[in-house]
Legacy VTK file of the C-alpha trace (Angstrom):
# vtk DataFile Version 3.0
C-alpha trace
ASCII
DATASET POLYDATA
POINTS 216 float
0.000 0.000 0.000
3.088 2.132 0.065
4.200 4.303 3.585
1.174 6.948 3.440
-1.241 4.063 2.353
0.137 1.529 5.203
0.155 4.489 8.185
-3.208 5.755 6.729
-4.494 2.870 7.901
-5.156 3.328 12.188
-4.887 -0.212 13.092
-1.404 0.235 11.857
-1.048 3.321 13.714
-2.264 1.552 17.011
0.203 -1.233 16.612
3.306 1.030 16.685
2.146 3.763 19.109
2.330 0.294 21.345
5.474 -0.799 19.702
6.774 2.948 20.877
5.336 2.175 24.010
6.631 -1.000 24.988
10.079 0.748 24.569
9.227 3.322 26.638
7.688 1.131 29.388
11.056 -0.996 28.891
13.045 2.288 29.891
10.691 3.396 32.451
11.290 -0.384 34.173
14.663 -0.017 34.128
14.703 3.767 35.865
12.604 1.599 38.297
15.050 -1.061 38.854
17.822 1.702 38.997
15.935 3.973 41.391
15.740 0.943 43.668
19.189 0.016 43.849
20.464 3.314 44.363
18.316 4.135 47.276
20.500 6.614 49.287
19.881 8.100 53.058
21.046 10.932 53.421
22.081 12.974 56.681
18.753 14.755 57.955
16.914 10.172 56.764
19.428 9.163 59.307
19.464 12.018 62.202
15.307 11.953 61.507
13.863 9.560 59.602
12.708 11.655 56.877
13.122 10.326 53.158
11.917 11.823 49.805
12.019 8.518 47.378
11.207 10.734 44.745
13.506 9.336 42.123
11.159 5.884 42.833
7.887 7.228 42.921
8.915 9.226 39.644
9.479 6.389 37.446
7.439 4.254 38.876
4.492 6.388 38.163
5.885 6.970 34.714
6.448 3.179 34.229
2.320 2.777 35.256
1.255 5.355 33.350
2.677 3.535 30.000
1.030 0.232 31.315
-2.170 2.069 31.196
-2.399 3.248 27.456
-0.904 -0.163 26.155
-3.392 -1.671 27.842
-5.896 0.952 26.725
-4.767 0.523 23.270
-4.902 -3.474 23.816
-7.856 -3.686 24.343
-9.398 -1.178 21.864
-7.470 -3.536 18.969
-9.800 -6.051 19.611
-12.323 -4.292 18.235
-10.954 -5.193 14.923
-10.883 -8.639 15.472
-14.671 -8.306 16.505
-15.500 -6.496 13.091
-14.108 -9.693 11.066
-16.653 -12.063 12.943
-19.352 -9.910 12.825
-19.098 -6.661 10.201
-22.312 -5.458 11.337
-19.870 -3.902 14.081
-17.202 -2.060 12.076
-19.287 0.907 11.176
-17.563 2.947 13.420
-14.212 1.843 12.798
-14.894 1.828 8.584
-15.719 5.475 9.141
-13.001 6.735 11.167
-10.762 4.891 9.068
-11.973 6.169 5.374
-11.799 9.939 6.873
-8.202 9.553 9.127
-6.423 11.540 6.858
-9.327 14.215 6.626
-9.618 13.892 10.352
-5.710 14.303 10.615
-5.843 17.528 8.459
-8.548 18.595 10.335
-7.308 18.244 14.010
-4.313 20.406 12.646
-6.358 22.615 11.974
-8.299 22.961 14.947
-5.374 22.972 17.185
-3.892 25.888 15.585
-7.669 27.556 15.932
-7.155 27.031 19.362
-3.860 28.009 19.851
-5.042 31.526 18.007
-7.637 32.265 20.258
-5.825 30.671 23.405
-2.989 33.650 22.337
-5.701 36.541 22.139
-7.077 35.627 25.731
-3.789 35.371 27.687
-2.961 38.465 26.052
-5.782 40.376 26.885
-6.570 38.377 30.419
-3.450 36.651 31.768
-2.783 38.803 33.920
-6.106 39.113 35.558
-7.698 35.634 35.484
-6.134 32.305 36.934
-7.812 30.889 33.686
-5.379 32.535 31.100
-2.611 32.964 33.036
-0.175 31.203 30.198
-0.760 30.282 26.765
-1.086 26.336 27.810
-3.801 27.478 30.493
-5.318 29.615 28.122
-5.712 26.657 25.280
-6.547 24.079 28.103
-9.442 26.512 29.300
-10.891 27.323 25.574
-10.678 23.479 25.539
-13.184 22.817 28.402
-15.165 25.686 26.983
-16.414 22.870 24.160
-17.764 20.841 26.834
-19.494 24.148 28.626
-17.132 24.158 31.709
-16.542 28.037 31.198
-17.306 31.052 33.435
-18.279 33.772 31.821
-18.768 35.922 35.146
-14.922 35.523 35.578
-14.168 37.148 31.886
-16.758 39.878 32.201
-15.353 40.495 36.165
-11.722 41.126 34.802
-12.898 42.935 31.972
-13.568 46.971 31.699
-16.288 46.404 28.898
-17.688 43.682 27.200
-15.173 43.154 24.378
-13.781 40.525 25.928
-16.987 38.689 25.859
-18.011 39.026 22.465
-14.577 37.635 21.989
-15.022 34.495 23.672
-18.912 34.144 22.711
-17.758 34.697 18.867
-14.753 32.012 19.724
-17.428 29.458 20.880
-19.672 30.084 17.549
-16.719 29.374 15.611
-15.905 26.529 17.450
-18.954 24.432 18.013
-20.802 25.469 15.180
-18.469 26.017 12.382
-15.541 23.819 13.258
-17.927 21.037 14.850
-20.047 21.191 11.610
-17.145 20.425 9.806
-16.197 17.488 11.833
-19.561 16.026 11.723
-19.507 16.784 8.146
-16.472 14.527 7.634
-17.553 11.612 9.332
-21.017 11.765 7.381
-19.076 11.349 4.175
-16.971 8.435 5.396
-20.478 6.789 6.296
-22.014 7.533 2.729
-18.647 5.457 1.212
-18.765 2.949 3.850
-22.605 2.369 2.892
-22.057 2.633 -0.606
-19.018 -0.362 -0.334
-21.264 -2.420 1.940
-24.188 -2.180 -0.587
-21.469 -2.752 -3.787
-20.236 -6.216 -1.896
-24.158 -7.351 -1.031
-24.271 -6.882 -4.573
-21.023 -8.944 -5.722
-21.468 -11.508 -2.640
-24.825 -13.004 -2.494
-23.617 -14.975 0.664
-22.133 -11.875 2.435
-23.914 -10.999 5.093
-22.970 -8.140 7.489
-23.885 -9.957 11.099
-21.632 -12.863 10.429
-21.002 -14.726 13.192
-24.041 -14.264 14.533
-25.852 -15.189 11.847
-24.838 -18.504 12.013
LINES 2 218
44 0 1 2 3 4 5 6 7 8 9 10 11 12 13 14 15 16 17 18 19 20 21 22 23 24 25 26 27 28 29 30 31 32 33 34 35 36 37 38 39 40 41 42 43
172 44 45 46 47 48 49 50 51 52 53 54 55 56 57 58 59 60 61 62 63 64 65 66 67 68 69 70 71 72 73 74 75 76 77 78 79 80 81 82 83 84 85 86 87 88 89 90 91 92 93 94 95 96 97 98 99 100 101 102 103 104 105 106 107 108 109 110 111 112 113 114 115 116 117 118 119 120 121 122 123 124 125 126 127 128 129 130 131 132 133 134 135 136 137 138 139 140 141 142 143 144 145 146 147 148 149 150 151 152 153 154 155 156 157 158 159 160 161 162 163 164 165 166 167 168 169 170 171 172 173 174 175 176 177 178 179 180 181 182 183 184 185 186 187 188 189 190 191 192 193 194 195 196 197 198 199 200 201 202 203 204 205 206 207 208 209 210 211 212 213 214 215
C-alpha cells in the first residue's frame, strides 16, 4: 500500500504507538530497577527519619502510566478482530478509518484555531484571570469551553467592557458550530462510502452478510 497508504491505515497506527510504548515502558522499568538500587539516606533520613524517594515514585508512576495506554490501546485492537466475525460492528471503525487523513488535516487545523484564540485571551486576560494565566492554560481553558465548563462571570469580572466577551462568545460560535459542523460533516461522508461499499459487496457476494457470526 506504500508508507502513506500503510500508516493511513489506524490499526497500523495503534500497533506502533504500542510498539513505541513497549520501549518506553522498557526504559521506564529499568529507571525503576535503577531507582531501587540506588536508594541513598542521606544525613537529615538518618538524624530523623525523613526520606523523599522521589527518584522511585517518579518512574514508577511513569512506568504505570505507560502500562495504562498499552493496555488501553490493547484492548481497543480487539475491536478489529470483533468487526471480522461480525461486520455489522465495524461501522464505526470503517468510518473513522476512510476519513483519518481528513480527520488528521482537520485536528491540525483545529489545534492551531485554538492556539489563536488561546494567544488573544492570555494576552488580553493573563494577567487578571487564573484561567489565562499562560498560553497552555489559556488553550486548556478554551478546551473545556467545548464541553461548557466556562465562566463567563470571571471574563466579564476582569474585563472593563464587554469586548472581551463578544470575543469568547464569537470564539465558541466558531468553534462548536463552524468547526464542529465540519467534523460532523467529515464523518457523514466516510459513512455515505462505507454504505455505498457495503451495498457494492451485497451486490457482488450473495452470501455476504454483514452480522456474520451471529448469523450462524
Amino acid at each position: 500500500y506504500g508508507f502513506f497508504g500503510y500508516f493511513g491505515n489506524m490499526w497500523n497506527l495503534m500497533d506502533w504507538t504500542n510498539f513505541a510504548l513497549y520501549g518506553y515502558l522498557y526504559m521506564g522499568y529499568q529507571d525503576t530497577r535503577a531507582a531501587l538500587d540506588t536508594y541513598y539516606c542521606s544525613e537529615i533520613c538518618n538524624r530523623i527519619g525523613f526520606h523523599d524517594p522521589w527518584q522511585v515514585t517518579e518512574a514508577n508512576t511513569r512506568t504505570k502510566q505507560t502500562i495504562a495506554l498499552i493496555t488501553t490501546i490493547q484492548w481497543l485492537k480487539m475491536i478489529k478482530f470483533v468487526n471480522i466475525f461480525v461486520p455489522k460492528f465495524s461501522l464505526a471503525t470503517s468510518v473513522l478509518s476512510h476519513g483519518l487523513a481528513d480527520l488528521a488535516m482537520f485536528t491540525i487545523f483545529f489545534i492551531f484555531t485554538i492556539f489563536a484564540f488561546g494567544q488573544m485571551f492570555f494576552i488580553q486576560l493573563g494577567f487578571l484571570s487564573e484561567s489565562f494565566v499562560a498560553q497552555w492554560d489559556s488553550a486548556f481553558s478554551l478546551f473545556r469551553a467545548l464541553f461548557g465548563d466556562f465562566d463567563i462571570d470571571e471574563i466579564m469580572d476582569n474585563s472593563s467592557g464587554y469586548l472581551n466577551t463578544l470575543l469568547f462568545l464569537g470564539y465558541l460560535f466558531v468553534a462548536i458550530f463552524v468547526m464542529l459542523s465540519m467534523f460532523l460533516a467529515i464523518l457523514a461522508e466516510g459513512q455515505v462510502a462505507v454504505r455505498s461499499d457495503e451495498q457494492e459487496l451485497k451486490e457482488v457476494d450473495d452470501e455476504y452478510n454483514e452480522y456474520g457470526a451471529l448469523h450462524q
